[in-house]
TIGU-476172 format. One record per residue (C-alpha): x, y, z negated. Coordinates in steps of 0.2 Angstrom, whole numbers. Layout:
BEGIN
sedo x X&y Y&z Z
...
//
This chain:
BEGIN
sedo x -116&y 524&z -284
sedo x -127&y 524&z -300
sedo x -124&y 506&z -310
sedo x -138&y 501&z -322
sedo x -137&y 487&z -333
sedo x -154&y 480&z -343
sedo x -157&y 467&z -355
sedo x -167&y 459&z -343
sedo x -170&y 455&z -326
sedo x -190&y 459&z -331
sedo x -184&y 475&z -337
sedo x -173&y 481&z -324
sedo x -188&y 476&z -310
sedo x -199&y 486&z -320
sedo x -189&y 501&z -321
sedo x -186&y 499&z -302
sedo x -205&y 496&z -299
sedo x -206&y 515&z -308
sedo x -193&y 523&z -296
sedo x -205&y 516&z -281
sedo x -221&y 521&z -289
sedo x -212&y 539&z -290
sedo x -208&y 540&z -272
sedo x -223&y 536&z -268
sedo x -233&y 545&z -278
sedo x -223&y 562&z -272
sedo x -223&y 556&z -255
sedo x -237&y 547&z -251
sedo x -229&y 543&z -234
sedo x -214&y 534&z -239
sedo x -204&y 522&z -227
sedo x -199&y 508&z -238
sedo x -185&y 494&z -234
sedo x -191&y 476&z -242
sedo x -181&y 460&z -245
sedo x -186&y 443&z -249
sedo x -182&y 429&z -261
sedo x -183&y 427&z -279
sedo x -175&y 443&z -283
sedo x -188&y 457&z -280
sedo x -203&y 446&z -286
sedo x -206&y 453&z -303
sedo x -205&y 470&z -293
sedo x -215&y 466&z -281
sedo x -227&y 460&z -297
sedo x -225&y 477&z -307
sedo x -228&y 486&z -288
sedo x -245&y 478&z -286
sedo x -251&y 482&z -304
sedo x -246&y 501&z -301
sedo x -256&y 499&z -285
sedo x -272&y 491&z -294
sedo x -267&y 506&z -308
sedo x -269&y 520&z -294
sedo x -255&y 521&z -285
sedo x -259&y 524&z -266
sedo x -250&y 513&z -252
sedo x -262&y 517&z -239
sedo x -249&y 529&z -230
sedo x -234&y 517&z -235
sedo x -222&y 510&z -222
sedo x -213&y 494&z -224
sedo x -199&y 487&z -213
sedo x -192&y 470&z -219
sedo x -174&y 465&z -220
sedo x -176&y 448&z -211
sedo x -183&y 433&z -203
sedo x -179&y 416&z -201
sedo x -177&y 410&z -180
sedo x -187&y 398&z -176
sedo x -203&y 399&z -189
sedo x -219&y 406&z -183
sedo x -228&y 418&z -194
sedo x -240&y 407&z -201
sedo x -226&y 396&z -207
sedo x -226&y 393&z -227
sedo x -207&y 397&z -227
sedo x -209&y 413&z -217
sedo x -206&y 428&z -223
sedo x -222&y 434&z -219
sedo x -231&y 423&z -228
sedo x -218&y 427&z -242
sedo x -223&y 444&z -242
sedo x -242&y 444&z -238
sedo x -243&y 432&z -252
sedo x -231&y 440&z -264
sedo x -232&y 460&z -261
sedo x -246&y 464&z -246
sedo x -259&y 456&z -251
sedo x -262&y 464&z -268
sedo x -258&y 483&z -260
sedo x -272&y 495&z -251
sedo x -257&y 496&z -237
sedo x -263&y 495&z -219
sedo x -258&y 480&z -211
sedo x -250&y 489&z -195
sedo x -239&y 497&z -207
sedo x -230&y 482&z -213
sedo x -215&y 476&z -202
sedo x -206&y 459&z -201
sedo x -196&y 453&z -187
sedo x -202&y 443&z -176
sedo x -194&y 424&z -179
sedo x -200&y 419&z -160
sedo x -197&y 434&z -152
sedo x -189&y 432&z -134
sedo x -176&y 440&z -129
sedo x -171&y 441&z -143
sedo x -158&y 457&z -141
sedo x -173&y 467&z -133
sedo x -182&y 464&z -147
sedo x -171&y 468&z -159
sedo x -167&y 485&z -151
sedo x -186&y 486&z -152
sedo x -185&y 486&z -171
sedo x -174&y 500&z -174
sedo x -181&y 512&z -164
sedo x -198&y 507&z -173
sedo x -188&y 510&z -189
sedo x -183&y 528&z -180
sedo x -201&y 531&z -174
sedo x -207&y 530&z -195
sedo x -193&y 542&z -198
sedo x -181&y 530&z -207
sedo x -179&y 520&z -222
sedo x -183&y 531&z -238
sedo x -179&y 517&z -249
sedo x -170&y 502&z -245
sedo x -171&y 487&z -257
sedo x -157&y 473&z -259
sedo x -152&y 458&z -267
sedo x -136&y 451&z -266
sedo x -133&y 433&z -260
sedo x -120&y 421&z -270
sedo x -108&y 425&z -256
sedo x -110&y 444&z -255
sedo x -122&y 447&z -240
sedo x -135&y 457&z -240
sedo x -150&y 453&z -229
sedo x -144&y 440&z -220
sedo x -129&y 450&z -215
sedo x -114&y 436&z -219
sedo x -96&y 437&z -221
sedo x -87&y 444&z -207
sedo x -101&y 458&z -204
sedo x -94&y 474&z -195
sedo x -99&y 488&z -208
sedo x -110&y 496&z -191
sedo x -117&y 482&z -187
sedo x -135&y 484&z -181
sedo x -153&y 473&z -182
sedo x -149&y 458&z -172
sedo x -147&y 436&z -175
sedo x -135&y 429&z -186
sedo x -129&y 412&z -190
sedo x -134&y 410&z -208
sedo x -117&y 401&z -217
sedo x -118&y 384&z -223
sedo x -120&y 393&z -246
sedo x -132&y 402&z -239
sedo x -142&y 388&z -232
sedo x -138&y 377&z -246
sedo x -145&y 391&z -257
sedo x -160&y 394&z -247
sedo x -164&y 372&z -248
sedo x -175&y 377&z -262
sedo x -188&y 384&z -253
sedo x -190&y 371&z -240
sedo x -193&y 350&z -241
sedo x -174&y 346&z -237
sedo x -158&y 354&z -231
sedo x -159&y 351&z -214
sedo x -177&y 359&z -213
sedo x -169&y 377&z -218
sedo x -164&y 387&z -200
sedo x -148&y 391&z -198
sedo x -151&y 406&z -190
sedo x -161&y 424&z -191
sedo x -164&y 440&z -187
sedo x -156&y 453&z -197
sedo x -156&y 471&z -201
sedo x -138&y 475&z -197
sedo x -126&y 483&z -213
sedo x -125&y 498&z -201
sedo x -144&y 501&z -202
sedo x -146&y 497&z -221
sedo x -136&y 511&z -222
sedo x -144&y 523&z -212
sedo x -158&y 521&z -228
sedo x -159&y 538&z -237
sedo x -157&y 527&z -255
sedo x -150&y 510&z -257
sedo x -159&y 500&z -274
sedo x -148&y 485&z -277
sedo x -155&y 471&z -289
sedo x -142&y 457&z -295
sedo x -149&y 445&z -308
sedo x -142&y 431&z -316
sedo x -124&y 421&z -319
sedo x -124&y 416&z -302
sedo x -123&y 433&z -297
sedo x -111&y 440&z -306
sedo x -92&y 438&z -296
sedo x -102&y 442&z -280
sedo x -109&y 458&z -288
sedo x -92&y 462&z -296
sedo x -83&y 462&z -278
sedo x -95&y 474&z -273
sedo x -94&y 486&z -285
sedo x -76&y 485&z -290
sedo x -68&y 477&z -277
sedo x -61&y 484&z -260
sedo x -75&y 487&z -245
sedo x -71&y 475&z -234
sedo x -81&y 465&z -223
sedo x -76&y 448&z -229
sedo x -89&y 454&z -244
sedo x -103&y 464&z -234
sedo x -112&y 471&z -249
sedo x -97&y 480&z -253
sedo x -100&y 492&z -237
sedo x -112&y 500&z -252
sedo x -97&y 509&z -258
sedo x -99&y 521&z -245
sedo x -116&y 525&z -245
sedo x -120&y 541&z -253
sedo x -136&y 535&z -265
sedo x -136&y 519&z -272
sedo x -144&y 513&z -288
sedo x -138&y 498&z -292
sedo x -149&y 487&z -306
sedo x -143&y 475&z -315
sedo x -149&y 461&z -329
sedo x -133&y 457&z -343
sedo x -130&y 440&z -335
sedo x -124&y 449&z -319
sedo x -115&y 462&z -325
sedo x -104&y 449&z -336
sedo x -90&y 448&z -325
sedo x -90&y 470&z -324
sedo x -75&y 478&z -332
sedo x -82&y 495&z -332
sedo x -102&y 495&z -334
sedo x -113&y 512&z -336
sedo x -129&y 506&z -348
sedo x -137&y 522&z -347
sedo x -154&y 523&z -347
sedo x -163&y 524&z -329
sedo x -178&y 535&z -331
sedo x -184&y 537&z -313
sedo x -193&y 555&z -307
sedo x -202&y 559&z -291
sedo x -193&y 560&z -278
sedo x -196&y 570&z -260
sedo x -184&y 565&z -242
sedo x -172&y 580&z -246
sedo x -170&y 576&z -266
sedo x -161&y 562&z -275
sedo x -170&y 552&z -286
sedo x -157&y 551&z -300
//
């Protein structure tokens, strides 16, 4: 695990918007692993003015983390509508080649199985990128995930739902339930890019990093993956003891090669 901490959260995502602009550059092909939320936005911002500079996502693959139950598509707090209005819609990346789970999809089991083997089918997960919720998950994979958990629906926890009120009219409008990539399939990714910003952040990220792996934090399961970049602005990193402030200077990057 490779622990960056920036000045910024607008630094740090523009530094990982450089690693992704690598891979894809070098391999034009590149299975990508996206999460929602205000954490990757002002990646997903740098992404599209490398796209608009040159960069070609036509060949890209995307898989998303998640999906609320119960919200159609076309629902203003889907994540689909999240990412066509924030990532898709300013890349040259073919439509078919975006994938988001499927909030109505019945039965439910069956589709999820579906989804993995269309993550298979691409060849993977090249990059997989994370934030970290106050409480440690990752996706929507809550405390009290098994470490080898795969794609299926979860009861969302009554922080994260609180934490998720913001995006939605009330409380009791937020789902309290999706579907989620599982903490064993996050880990099948080749890399893991993990993006903490701000106070709010900080203990859950310093249990991951430095606590024991245990399932009561899921985003601790990171230890044991054997690539993960972990980026970091200086409010979540406060509550580190041991930090690595390196400068990340990304290079291209092919499926057999490490990016740092």
């Amino acid at each position: 695990m490779k622990l960056c901490v920036f000045d910024t959260a607008e630094e740090a995502s523009r530094q990982a918007a450089l690693l992704i602009d690598a891979a894809v550059r070098n391999q034009p092909a590149t299975v990508l692993g996206l999460a929602t939320g205000g954490t990757p936005l002002a990646l997903y911002r740098e992404m599209i003015r490398a796209c608009r500079a040159g960069t070609d996502y036509s060949r890209v693959t995307t898989f998303n983390l998640d999906e609320y139950c119960g919200l159609p598509a076309s629902h203003p707090q889907s994540y689909r509508t999240f990412m066509d209005a924030n990532l898709f819609s300013g890349l040259n990346i073919a439509p078919q080649n975006t994938h988001i789970p499927d909030g109505l999809a019945s039965p439910a089991a069956h589709y999820c199985h579906a989804y993995e083997a269309e993550i298979r089918a691409a060849g993977g997960i090249d990059i997989q990128i994370l934030g970290i919720g106050s409480n440690g998950h990752i996706g929507f994979n809550e405390p009290g995930s098994a470490f080898d958990s795969r794609t299926r629906v979860v009861s969302l926890t009554p922080q994260t739902v609180r934490d998720n009120a913001r995006f939605f009219h009330s409380p009791d409008a937020v789902p309290r339930s999706a579907i989620s990539m599982g903490i064993g399939t996050i880990l099948e990714a080749r890399q893991c890019l993990l993006l903490g910003f701000g106070e709010k952040k900080a203990q859950a990220v310093r249990a991951a990093l430095e606590g024991p792996a245990t399932t009561d934090l899921p985003a601790s399961a990171l230890q044991s993956h054997p690539d993960v970049l972990v980026f970091l602005d200086k409010a979540a990193a406060s509550a580190l003891s041991r930090r690595d402030q390196s400068s990340c200077h990304p290079v291209p990057k092919s499926r057999d090669e490490n990016i740092f």
